[in-house]
C-alpha positions in Angstrom: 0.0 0.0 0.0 3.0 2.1 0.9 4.7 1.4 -2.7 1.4 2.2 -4.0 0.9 5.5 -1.9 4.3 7.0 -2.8 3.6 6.1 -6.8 0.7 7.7 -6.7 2.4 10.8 -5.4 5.0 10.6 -7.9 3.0 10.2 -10.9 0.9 13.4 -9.5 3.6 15.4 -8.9 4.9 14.7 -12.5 1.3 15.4 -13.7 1.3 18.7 -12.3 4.5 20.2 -13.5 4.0 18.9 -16.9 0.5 20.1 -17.3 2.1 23.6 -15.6 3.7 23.5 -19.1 1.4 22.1 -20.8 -1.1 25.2 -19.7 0.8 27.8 -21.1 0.9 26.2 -24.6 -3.0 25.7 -24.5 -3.9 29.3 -23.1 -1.0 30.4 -26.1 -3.5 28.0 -29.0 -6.7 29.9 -27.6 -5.4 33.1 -29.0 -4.2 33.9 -32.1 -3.8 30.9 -34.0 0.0 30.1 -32.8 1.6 29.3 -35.8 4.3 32.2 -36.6 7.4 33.0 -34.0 9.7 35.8 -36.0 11.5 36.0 -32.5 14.0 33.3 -33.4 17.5 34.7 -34.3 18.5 33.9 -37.7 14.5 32.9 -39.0 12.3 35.0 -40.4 9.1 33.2 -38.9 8.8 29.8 -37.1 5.7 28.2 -38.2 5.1 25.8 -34.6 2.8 22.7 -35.1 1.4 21.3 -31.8 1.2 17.3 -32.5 -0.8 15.9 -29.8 -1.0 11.6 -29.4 -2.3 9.4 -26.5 0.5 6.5 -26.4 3.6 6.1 -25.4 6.9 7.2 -27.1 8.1 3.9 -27.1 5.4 2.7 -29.4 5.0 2.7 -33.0 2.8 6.0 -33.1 5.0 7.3 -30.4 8.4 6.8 -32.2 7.1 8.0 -35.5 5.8 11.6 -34.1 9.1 11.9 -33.1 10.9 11.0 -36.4 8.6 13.0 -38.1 9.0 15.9 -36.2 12.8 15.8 -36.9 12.5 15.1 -40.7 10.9 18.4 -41.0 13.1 20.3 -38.9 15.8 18.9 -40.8 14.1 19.2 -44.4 12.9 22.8 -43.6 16.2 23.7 -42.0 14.3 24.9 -38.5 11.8 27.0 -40.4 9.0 24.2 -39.0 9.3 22.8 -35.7 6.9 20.1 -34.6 6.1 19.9 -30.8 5.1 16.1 -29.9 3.6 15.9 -26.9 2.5 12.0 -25.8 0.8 10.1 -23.5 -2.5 11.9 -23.4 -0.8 14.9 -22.0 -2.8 17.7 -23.3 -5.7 15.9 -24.7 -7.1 12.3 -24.6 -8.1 10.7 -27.2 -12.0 11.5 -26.7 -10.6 15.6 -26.9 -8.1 15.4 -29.5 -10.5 15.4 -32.3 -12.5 18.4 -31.3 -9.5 20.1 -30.0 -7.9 20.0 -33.6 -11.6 21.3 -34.9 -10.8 24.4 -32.8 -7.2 25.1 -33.3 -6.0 24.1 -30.1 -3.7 21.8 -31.6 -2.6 21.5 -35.3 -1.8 17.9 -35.8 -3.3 14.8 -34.1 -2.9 11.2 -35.2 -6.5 9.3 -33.6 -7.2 5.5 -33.9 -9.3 4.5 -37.1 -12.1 3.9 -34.2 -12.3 7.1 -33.2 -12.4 8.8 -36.8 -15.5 6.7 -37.2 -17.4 9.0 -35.4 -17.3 11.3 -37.9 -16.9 9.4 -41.2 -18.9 5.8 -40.4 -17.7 4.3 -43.5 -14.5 3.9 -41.3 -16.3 1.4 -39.3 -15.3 -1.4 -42.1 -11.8 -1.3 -40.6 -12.5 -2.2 -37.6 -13.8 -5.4 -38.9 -12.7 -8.8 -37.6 -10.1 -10.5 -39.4 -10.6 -8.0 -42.3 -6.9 -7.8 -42.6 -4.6 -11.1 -42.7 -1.4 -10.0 -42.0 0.8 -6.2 -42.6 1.2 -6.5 -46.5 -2.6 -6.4 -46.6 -2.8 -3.7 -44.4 -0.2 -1.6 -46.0 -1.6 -2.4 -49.6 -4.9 -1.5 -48.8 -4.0 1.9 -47.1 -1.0 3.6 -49.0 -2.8 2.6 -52.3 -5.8 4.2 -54.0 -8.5 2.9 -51.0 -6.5 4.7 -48.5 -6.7 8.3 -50.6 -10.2 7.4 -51.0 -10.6 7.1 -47.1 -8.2 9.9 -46.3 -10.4 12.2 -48.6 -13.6 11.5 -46.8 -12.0 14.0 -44.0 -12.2 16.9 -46.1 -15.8 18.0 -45.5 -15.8 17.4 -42.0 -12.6 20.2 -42.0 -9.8 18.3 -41.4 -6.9 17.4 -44.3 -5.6 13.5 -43.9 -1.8 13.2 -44.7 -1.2 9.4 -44.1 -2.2 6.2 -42.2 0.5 4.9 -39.5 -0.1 1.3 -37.8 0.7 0.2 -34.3 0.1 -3.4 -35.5 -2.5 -6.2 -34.8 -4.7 -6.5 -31.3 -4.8 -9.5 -28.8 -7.2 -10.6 -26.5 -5.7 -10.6 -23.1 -7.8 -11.7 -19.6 -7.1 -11.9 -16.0 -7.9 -15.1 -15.6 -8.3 -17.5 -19.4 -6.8 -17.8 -22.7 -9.8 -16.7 -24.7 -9.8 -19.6 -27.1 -13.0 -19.9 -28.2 -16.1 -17.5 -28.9 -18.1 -19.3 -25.6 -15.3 -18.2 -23.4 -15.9 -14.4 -23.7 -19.2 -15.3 -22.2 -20.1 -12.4 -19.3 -16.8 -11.4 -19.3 -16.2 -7.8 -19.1 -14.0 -6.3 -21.9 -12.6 -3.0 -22.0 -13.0 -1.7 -25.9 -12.1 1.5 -28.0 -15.6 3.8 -28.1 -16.6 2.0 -31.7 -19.8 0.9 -32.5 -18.5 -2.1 -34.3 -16.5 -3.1 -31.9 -19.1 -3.1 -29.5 -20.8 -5.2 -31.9 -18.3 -7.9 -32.0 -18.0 -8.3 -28.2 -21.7 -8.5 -27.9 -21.1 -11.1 -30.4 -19.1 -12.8 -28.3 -21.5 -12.5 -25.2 -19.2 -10.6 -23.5 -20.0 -7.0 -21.8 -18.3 -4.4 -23.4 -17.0 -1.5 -21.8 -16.1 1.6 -23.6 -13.0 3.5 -22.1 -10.1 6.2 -23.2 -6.8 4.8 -23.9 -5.6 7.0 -21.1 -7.8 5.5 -18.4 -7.2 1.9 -19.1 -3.8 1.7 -16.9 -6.4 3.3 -13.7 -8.9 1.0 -14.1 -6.9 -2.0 -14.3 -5.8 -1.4 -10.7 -9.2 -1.2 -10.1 -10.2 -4.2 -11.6 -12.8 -2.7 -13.7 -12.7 -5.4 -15.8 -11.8 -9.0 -17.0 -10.1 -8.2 -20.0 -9.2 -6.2 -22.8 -7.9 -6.3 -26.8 -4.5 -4.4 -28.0 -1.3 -4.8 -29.7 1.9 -6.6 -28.1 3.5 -3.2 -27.9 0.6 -1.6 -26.2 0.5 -4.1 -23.6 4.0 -4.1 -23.5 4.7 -0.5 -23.5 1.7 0.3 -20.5 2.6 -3.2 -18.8 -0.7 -4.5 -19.0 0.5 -7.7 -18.8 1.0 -7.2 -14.9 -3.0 -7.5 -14.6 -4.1 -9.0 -17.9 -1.2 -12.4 -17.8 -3.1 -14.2 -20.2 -2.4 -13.3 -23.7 -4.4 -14.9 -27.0 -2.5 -14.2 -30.1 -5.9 -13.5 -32.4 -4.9 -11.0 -34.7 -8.2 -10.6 -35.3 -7.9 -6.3 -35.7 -5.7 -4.0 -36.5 -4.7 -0.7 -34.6 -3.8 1.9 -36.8 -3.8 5.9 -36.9 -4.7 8.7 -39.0 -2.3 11.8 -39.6 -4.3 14.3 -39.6 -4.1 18.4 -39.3 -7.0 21.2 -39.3 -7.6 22.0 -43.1 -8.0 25.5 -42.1 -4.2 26.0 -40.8 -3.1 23.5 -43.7 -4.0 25.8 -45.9 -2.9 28.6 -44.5 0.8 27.3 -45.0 3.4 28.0 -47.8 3.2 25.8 -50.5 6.8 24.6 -50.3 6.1 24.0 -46.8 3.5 21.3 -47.5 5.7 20.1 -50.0 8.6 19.7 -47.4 5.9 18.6 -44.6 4.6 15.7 -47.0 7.8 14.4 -48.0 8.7 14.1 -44.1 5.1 11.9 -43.6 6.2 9.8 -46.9 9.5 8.6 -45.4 8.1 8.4 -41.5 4.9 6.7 -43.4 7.1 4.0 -44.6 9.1 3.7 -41.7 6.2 3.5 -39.2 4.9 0.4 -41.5 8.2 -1.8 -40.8 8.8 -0.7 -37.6 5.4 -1.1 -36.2 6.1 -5.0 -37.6 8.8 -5.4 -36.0 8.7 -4.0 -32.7 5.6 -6.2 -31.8 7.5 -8.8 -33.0 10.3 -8.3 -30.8 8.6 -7.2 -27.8 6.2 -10.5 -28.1 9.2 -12.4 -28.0 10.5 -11.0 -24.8 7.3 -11.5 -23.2 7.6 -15.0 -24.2 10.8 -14.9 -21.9 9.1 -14.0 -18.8 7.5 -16.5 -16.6 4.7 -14.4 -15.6 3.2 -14.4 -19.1 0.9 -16.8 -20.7 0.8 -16.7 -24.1 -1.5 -18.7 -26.4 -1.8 -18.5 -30.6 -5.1 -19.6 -31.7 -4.8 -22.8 -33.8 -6.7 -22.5 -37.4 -9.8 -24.3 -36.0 -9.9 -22.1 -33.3 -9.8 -18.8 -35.6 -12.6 -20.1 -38.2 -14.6 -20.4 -35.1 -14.7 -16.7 -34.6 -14.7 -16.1 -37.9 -18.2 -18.0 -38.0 -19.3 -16.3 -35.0 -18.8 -12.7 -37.1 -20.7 -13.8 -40.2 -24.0 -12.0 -39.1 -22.0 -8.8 -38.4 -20.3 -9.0 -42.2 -23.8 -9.3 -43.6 -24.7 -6.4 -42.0 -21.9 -4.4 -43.5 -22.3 -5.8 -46.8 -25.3 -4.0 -47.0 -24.1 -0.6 -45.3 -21.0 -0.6 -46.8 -20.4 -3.1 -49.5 -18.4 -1.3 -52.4 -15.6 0.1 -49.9 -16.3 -3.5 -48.4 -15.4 -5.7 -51.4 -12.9 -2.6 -52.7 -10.9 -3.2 -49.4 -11.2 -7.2 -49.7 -9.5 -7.3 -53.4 -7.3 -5.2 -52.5 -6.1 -7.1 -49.6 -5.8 -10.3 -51.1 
């Protein structure tokens, strides 16, 4: 309790000094749109973009930011600097989105599931099993789908520069492997705020409950519920593991983000600034798709080392069983969606 106690202290006190910073770069966004600094020896102007996320550096999303903010200080020779800030440490990622609408920040990077909200043919990505493996994902999104997605943002104010992946999700549970549909049975699972998510665990008979990514870490402690789904790094990253020791390998979904800045400030930039800001998302873009492999590769690997850790891959049978148990939910999306449906299945395969 004592360990527990003096944590709790630390992580406040940490809290509080950052979000002493972080309050003076908010209260600086409310007021004139805080893109120019000409007080910089040796610049004319400083065009500042605010890049708020809600993971971890250490993660794919995380490390990307970072790499993307230096590729365009380096390719704009300090005319652009990018300020990352992580971890849900201005907004979280039920904020972000309308904090970008107003200005507050310039460039935010949001799950796929939260986009949904406002463009619902997004939905179909959350689909189970809808991608097989990372060339699928990456065909489908860096190809002519993913411009037809990223253009879908435009009317709702926003400009969409490029889709980065944090990899595939797992089940993981306090208690079970979850093997088969049946065992998710009254089992509460924490879920990204999707509606076709929510779908899938209801599927699954389990209880869905909706929560922030930032929250999750809180609640687990709490024992708010029985399990959850995310990617190795994820879990890795925020130690899930530590309440959540039993891990399925489904890849049944994939995480991945949108780049994405207010269209109003986009525009408002030099056109050999885009120029220089897009060639920085083009390289990060591609680096972000092998890393993201990778790392979860890795990082599942050393989990397998630890003793603690219970990992279990679903066998073939095992998979077409939830796939079986999803056919209802395809239907149903067939009919919403079905172009963008079968657009995104032929281009997968």
């Amino acid at each position: 309790m004592k360990k527990k106690i003096v944590r709790y202290l630390a992580i406040v006190c940490a809290g509080l000094a950052f979000a002493l910073f972080s309050y003076n770069i908010i209260i600086q966004s409310q007021n004139d749109p805080p893109v120019y600094d000409d007080e910089q020896e040796g610049l004319k102007e400083q065009i500042k973009i605010y890049f708020s996320h809600v993971v971890a550096e250490d993660t794919p999303k995380g490390l990307a930011a970072q790499r993307f903010a230096d590729l365009v200080e380096e390719k704009t020779k300090g005319r652009v600097k990018v300020i990352v800030f992580p971890n849900g440490s201005l907004y979280s990622d039920k904020d972000e989105i309308e904090a970008l609408r107003k200005g507050k920040v310039q460039m935010i990077a949001p799950s796929y599931s939260n986009v949904a909200e406002l463009v619902p043919e997004w939905e179909v990505l959350d689909l189970p099993f809808i991608f097989q493996n990372d060339d699928n994902v990456e065909r489908v999104l860096t190809g002519k789908i993913g411009e037809e997605l990223l253009s879908m943002l435009e009317p709702k104010g926003f400009k969409g520069l490029a889709f980065w992946g944090n990899g595939f999700k797992q089940m993981v549970n306090s208690q079970m492997f979850m093997k088969n549909p049946d065992d998710f049975k009254d089992q509460r699972f924490r879920i990204m705020p999707n509606k076709v998510i929510k779908k899938q665990f209801n599927m699954l008979g389990a209880e869905p409950i909706a929560l922030s990514f930032d929250q999750v870490y809180e609640s687990l402690e709490e024992e708010a519920f029985d399990g959850q789904e995310n990617t190795i790094s994820n879990i890795y990253s925020k130690r899930f593991y530590q309440f959540h020791p039993y891990v399925t390998i489904s890849n049944h979904g994939y995480l991945g983000y949108v780049v994405m800045v207010n269209e109003t400030f986009w525009n408002q930039l030099p056109k050999d600034v885009q120029k220089q800001i897009m060639e920085a998302i083009e390289e990060t873009t591609a680096w972000n798709m092998k890393q993201s492999k990778q790392q979860n590769i890795r990082q599942l690997e050393e989990m397998r080392q630890n003793p603690n850790i219970h990992i279990h891959t679903l066998t073939e049978k095992e998979r077409k069983k939830w796939q079986e148990r999803f056919v209802p939910l395809y239907q149903e999306y067939e009919v919403k969606y079905g172009k963008l449906l079968k657009e995104i299945r032929n281009a997968a395969s």
